[in-house]
C-alpha positions as CSV (number, residue, x, y, z in Angstrom):
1,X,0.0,0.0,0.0
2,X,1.2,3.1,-1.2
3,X,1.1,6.5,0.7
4,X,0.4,9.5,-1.2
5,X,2.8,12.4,-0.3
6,X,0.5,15.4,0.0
7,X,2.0,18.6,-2.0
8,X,2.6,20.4,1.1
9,X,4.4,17.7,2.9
10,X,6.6,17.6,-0.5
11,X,7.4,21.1,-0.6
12,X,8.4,20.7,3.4
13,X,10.9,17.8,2.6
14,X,12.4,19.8,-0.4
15,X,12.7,23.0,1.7
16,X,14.7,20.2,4.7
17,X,16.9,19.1,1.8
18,X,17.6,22.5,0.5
19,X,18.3,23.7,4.0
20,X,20.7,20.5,4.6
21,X,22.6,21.0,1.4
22,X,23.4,25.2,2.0
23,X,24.4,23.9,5.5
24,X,27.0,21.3,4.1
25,X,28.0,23.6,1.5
26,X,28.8,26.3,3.9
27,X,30.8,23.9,6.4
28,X,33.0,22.7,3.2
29,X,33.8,26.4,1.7
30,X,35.2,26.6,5.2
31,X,37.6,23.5,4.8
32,X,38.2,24.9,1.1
33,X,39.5,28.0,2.3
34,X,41.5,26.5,5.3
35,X,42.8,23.8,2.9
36,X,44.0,26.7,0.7
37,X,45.1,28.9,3.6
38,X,47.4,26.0,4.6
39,X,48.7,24.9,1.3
40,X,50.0,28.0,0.5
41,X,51.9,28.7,3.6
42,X,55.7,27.8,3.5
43,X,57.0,24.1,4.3
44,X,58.4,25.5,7.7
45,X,55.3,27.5,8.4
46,X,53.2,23.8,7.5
47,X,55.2,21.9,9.6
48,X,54.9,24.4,12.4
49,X,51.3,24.3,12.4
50,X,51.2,20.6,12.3
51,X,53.2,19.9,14.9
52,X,51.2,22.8,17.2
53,X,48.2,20.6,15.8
54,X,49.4,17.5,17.1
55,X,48.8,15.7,13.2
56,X,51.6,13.1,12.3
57,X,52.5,14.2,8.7
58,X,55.2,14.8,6.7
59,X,54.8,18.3,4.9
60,X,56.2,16.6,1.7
61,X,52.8,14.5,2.1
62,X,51.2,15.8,-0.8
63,X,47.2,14.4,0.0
64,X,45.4,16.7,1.1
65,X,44.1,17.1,4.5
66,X,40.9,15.5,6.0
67,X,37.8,16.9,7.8
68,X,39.2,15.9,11.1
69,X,43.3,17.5,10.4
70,X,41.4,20.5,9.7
71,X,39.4,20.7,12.5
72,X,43.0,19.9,14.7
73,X,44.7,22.6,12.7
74,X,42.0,25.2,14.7
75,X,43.4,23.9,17.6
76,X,46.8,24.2,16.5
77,X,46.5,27.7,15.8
78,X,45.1,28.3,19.4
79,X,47.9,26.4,21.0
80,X,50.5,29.1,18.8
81,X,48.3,32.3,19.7
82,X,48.3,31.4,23.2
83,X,51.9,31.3,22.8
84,X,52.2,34.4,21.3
85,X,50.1,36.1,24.0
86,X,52.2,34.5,26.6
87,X,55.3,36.6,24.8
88,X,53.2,39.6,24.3
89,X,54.9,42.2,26.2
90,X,58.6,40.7,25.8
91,X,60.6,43.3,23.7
92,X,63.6,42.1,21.3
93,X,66.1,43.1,24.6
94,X,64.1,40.4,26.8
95,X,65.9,37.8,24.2
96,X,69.7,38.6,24.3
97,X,71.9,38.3,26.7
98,X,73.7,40.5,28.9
99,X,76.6,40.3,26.7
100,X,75.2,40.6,23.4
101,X,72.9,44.3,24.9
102,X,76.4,45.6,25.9
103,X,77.9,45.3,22.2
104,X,74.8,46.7,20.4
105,X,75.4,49.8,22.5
């Protein structure tokens, strides 16, 4: 026995789908432009990130990254601006040594 799909309750189910499919288009625009973002930073700048990201790759890897790298390259980036806030009111002097401020001068 067939059930007849009233138009109403068709035009609901295409409206859910259409919803659904901007929704997953919008979460993988993000991952294209992170993907990008990361492939054209430098090998040292990539390898960086990884590491901060806690992803076992080699930079020379050429696959792309997954859903699941890209959400730990977030994190990554966190980890490195937390570190860069911890640093934030260092000056270049706060670096050298004693030795090294006396020459300069």
């Amino acid at each position: 026995m067939q059930i007849q799909e009233t138009k109403q309750d068709y035009e609901l189910r295409i409206h859910r789908l259409n919803h659904a499919k901007s929704l997953l288009s919008m979460i993988n625009d993000n991952r294209i432009k992170a993907r990008a973002v990361f492939d054209n930073l430098k090998a040292g700048q990539q390898k960086y990130l990884l590491l901060a990201s806690g992803i076992n790759r080699d930079v020379s890897d050429s696959t792309q990254l997954n859903d699941v790298e890209i959400e730990k390259l977030y994190r990554g980036l966190i980890r490195i601006k937390s570190i860069l806030v911890a640093f934030k009111f260092c000056n270049e002097d706060d670096f050298k040594t004693k030795s090294n401020t006396e020459q300069v001068a």
